[in-house]
N, C-alpha and C positions, 0 to 999 in steps of 0.2 A: 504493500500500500504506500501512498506519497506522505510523504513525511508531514505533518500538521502546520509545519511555516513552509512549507512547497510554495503553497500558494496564498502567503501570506501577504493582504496588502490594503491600505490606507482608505479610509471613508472616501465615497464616489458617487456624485453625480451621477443619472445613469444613462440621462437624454441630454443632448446642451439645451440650456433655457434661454428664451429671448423674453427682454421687455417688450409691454402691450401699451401703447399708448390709448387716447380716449376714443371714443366711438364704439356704437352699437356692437358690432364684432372684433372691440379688441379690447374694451374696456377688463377689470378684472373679473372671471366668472362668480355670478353668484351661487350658484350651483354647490350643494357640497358632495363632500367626498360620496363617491360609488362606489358597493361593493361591484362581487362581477356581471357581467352581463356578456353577449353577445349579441351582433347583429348580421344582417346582408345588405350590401347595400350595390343595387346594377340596375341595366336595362335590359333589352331583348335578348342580347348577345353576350359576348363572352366579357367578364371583365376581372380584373385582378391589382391587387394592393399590391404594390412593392416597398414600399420605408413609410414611416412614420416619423416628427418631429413633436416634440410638445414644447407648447410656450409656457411661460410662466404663471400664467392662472393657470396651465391646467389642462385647454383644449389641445386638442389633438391635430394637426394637422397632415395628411396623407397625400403621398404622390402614387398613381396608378397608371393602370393601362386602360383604355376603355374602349374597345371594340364596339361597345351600344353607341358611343357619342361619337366615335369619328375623330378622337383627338387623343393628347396627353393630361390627364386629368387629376386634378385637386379640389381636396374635400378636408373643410374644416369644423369638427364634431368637437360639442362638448364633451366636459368629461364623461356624461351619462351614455355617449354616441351618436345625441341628435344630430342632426345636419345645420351648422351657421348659414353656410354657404358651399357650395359646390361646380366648379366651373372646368370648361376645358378650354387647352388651345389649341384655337379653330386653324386651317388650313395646312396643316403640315400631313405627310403622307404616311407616318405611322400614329400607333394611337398611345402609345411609352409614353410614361415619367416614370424615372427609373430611381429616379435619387429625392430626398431633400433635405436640408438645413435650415436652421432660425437664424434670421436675424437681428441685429439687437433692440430694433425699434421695434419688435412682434409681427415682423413676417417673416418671408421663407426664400429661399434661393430654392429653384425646380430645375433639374435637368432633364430635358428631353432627347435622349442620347442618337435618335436617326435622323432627326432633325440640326444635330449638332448643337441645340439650341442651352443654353442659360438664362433664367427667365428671372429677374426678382419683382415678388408682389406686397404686396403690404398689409397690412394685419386686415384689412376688406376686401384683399383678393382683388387688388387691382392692379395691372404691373406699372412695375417703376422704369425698369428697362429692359429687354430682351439682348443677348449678343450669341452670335452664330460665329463656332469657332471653324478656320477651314487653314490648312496648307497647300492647298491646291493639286494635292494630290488626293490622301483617306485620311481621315481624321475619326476615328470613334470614342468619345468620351462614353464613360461610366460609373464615376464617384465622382462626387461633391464634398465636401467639408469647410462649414464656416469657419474662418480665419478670426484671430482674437482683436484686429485691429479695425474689421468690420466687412474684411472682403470674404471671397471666397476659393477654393482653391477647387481643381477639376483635376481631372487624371484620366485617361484610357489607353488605347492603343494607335498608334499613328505610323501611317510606312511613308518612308523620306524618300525611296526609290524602287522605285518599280521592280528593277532587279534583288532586291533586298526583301526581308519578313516582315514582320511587326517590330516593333518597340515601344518602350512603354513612353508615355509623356505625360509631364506636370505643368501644370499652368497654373497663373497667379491673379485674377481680375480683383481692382480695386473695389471700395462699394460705392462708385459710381459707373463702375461696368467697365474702367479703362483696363487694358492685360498691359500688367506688370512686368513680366518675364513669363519666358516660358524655359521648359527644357524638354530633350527627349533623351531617354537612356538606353543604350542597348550595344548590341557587339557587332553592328552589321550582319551579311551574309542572311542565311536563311533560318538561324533559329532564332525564337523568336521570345520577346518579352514583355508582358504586360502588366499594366497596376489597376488592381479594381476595388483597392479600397483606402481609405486615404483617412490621416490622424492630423490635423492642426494642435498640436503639442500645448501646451498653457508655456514653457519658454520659448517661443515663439520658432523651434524650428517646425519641421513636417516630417513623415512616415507616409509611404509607400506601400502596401503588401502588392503581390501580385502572383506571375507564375514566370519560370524560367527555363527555359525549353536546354534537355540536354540529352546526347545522344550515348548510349550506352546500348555494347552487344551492337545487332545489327539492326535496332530500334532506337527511337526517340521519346523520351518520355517527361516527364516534367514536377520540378520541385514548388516549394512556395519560397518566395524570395521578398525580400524587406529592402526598403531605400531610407535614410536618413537623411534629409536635406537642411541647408540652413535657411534664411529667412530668405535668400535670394535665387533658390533651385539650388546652389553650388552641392556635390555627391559628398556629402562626409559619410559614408559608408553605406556598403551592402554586401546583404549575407541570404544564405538558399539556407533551405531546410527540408531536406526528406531522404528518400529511400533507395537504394543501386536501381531496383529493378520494380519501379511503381510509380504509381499518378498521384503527387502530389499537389491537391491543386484546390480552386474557389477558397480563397483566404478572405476568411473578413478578420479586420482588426479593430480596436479599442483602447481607450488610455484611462487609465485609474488616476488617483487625484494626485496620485504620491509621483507620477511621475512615469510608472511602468506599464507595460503594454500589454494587451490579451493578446493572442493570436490564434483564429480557428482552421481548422479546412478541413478539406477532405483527404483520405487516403486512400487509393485503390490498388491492391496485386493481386491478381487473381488466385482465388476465386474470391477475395474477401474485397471488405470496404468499414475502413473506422475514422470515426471520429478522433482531430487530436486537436489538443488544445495547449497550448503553450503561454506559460507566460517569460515574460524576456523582464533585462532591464535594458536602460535606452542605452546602451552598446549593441542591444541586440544579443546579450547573453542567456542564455536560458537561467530561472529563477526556479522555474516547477513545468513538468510536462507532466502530458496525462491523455490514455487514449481509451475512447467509448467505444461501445458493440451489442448489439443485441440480438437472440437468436430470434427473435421476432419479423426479420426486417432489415433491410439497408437502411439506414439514416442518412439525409444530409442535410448537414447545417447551412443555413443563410443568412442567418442572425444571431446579435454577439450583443450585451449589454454586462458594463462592469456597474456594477451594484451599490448601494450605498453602505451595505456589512461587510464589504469587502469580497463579497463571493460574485459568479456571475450566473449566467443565463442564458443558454442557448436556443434556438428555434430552427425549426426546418420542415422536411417531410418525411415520416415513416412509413414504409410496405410492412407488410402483412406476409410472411414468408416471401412464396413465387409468386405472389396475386401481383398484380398489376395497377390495384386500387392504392392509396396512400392515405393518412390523416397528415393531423398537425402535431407536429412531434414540438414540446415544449421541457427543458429539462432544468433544475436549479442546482446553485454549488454552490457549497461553503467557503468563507476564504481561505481553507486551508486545503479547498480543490475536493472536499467532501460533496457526496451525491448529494444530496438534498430529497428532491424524488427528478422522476422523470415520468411526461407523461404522453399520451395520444388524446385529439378532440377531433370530434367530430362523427357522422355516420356508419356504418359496415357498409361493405360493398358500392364505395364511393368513392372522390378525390377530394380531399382536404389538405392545403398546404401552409405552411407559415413561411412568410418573408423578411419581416425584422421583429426587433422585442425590443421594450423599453422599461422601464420600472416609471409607476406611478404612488399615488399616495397613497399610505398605508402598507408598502413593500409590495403591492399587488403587480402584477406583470400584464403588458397589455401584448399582442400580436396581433398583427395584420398578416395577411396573405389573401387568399380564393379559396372557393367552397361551389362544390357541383354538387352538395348535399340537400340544399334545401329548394329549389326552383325546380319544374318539370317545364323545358321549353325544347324539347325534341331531342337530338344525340346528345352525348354527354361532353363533347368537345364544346357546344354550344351553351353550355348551361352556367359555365362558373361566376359567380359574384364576388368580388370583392368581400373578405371576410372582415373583421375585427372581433375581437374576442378579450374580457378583461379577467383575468382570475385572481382568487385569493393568494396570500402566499406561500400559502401550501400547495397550489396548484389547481385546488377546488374551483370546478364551474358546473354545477347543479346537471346531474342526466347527459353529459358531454364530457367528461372525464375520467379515464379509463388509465391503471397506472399500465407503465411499460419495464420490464426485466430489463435493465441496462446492465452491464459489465465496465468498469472501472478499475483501469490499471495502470503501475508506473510507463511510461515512454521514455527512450533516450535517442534521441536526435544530436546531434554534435552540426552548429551552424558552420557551413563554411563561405569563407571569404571568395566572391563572382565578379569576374571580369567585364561588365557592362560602361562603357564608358558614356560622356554625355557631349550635346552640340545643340545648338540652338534647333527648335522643332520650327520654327517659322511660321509661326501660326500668326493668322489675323483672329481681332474678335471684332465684327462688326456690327453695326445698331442694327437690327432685325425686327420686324411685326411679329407681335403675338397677340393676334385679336383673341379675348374669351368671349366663350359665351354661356351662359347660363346655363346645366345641364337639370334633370329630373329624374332621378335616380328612384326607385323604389325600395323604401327601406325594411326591411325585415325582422324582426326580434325573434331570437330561438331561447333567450332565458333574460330577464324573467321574463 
């Protein structure tokens, strides 16, 4: 077992909180504290939750995808999960929002990652600026993280030359939408590296996770790889982490208050697939490692929340043996990397997923993702709704949770030092439209 300070570390925030200035949807909620609850919230077609933000009263703010409305979609629920406001933006040719963050005056920075787009709106959901990043070649962002001086910072995948792979890239836009710097990191030639999760540090440098493509035997395969930046992009280190002959890969990361890092992913070697979870300090040295399994199921995680007792919280989707169905896999730790419980939500013979986790008041845990569970509107590709879901801290949500046999055991991982060097990514960020419009979502309660 891991030792009781493995994973030992500092009270934490678990969401970053923005200030709510005056007016109707931003004033402070009156609303008090909810236990748990769940909802759906879609239209005709397919729709699904990816991140969550919450402000400082409380409500919740959601970036999704929304196949019903034709756009990238935000939705702003109190704590209880009504709807403030809900809106899409119109005219772009996917229906993504992939990412989002607060910012300090109580709105949100949105990324619309096929659109290229960075959208900020204001505590009424109305935008302030949009910028559409491009290098005139491919440019695919995928995390956002709000900066502590008001900006925010972007991160994906960008190819410099045609004859070349991916690389990963970091950008830095002010909060008036101007790009600060950018950078792209990688080794040229054709393996390839990307960043899809991104830490704005409290001493103001940055954190990168990503994946880093290397070639081993007569295959290619791929680790989870960490960038430390200074306040200007400059590379003060990076480091891979995983296994000779496996998929190391989908890293989300997190920063506890004390300074140190979560890091999740995935692991796959055939025939297996575990959850690991690491914690570093900011060298990037492992503090405690720890890797999940259940004979239930593949798990993968998609969501990472450091807690405010020091433990965290992961979210994802679990199978059911070989079935093909999934729930919402929701799991808690102690700060010393202890199970807490781990659980499933949601119906049998269904798809239910979780996207990200946040800690709300009263230690309760909220999750967003989709649900093909509760709506009959023809195949089941067509049916999912955006979920939300709020539970006790024990995990409890009345008739919708189901524990899960998890396995919990030490991991050793030894990081090593990657060759990815850096050059300007040449990116523009330019003023772009993003008309909203108003969307109608139907909302659904499944408890109480």
């Amino acid at each position: 077992m891991l030792r009781a300070h493995a994973f030992g570390l500092a009270m934490s925030a678990a969401l970053p909180l923005a200030a709510c200035s005056a007016g109707s949807t931003c004033a402070p909620s009156s609303a008090p504290a909810t236990g748990p609850w769940a909802r759906t919230y879609g239209g005709p077609e397919a729709d699904y939750a990816q991140a969550v933000a919450v402000t400082s009263n409380g409500d919740l703010v959601i970036a999704a995808e929304a196949e019903s409305f034709g756009g990238p979609w935000v939705l702003k629920l109190t704590p209880g999960g009504d709807v403030r406001w809900q809106k899409k933006i119109h005219g772009l040719l996917s229906a993504e929002a992939r990412a989002v963050a607060p910012t300090r005056d109580g709105g949100v920075f949105v990324l619309a990652p096929w659109g290229r787009l960075v959208v900020r709106l204001d505590c009424a959901g109305d935008v302030v600026w949009a910028r559409a990043l491009d290098n005139g070649i491919n440019v695919f962002p995928d995390a956002l993280a709000a900066t502590h001086d008001g900006g925010v910072l972007v991160s994906g995948t960008i190819v410099q030359d045609l004859r070349e792979g991916f690389d990963c890239f970091v950008a830095k836009l002010a909060a008036d939408g101007r790009l600060e710097w950018d950078g792209s990191y990688g080794r040229g030639g054709f393996l390839d590296e990307s960043c899809g999760s991104l830490v704005a540090a409290r001493d103001g440098t940055y954190f990168a996770a990503g994946e880093y493509e290397r070639p081993y035997g007569e295959r290619t395969w791929s680790d989870v790889w960490l960038l430390k930046l200074d306040g200007t992009g400059r590379l003060l280190w990076q480091k891979s982490y995983g296994r000779a002959e496996s998929w190391d890969r989908w890293p989300v990361l997190r920063e506890h208050s004390d300074g140190s890092l979560l890091l999740a992913s995935t692991s796959e070697a055939s025939p297996t697939r575990e959850v690991w979870v690491l914690h570093l300090d900011r060298e990037g040295e492992p503090l405690g490692q720890l890797r999940l399994g259940t004979n239930d199921g593949g798990m993968s995680p998609r969501g990472l929340a450091a807690l405010a007792d020091g433990g965290f919280a992961l979210t994802g989707s679990i199978r059911a043996g070989l079935d093909t169905m999934e729930d919402v896999w929701l799991a808690r730790f102690g700060p010393g990397g202890e199970l807490q419980w781990s659980k499933r939500y949601g119906e049998p013979h269904s798809i239910d997923r979780g996207a990200d986790v946040g800690e709300v008041v009263g230690q309760r845990l909220l999750v967003v993702g989709d649900s093909a569970s509760y709506r009959d509107r023809g195949e089941l590709w067509q049916r999912y709704d955006a979920w939300v879901i709020q539970v006790e801290a024990d995990g409890r949500l009345p008739g919708l949770d189901r524990d899960v046999p998890t396995s919990v055991a030490p991991l050793h991982v030894e990081p090593l030092v990657t060759s990815a060097s850096i050059r300007a990514a040449g990116l523009s960020a330019r003023s772009a439209s993003a008309p909203l419009r108003t969307t109608d979502a139907e909302v659904q309660a499944q408890f109480p």
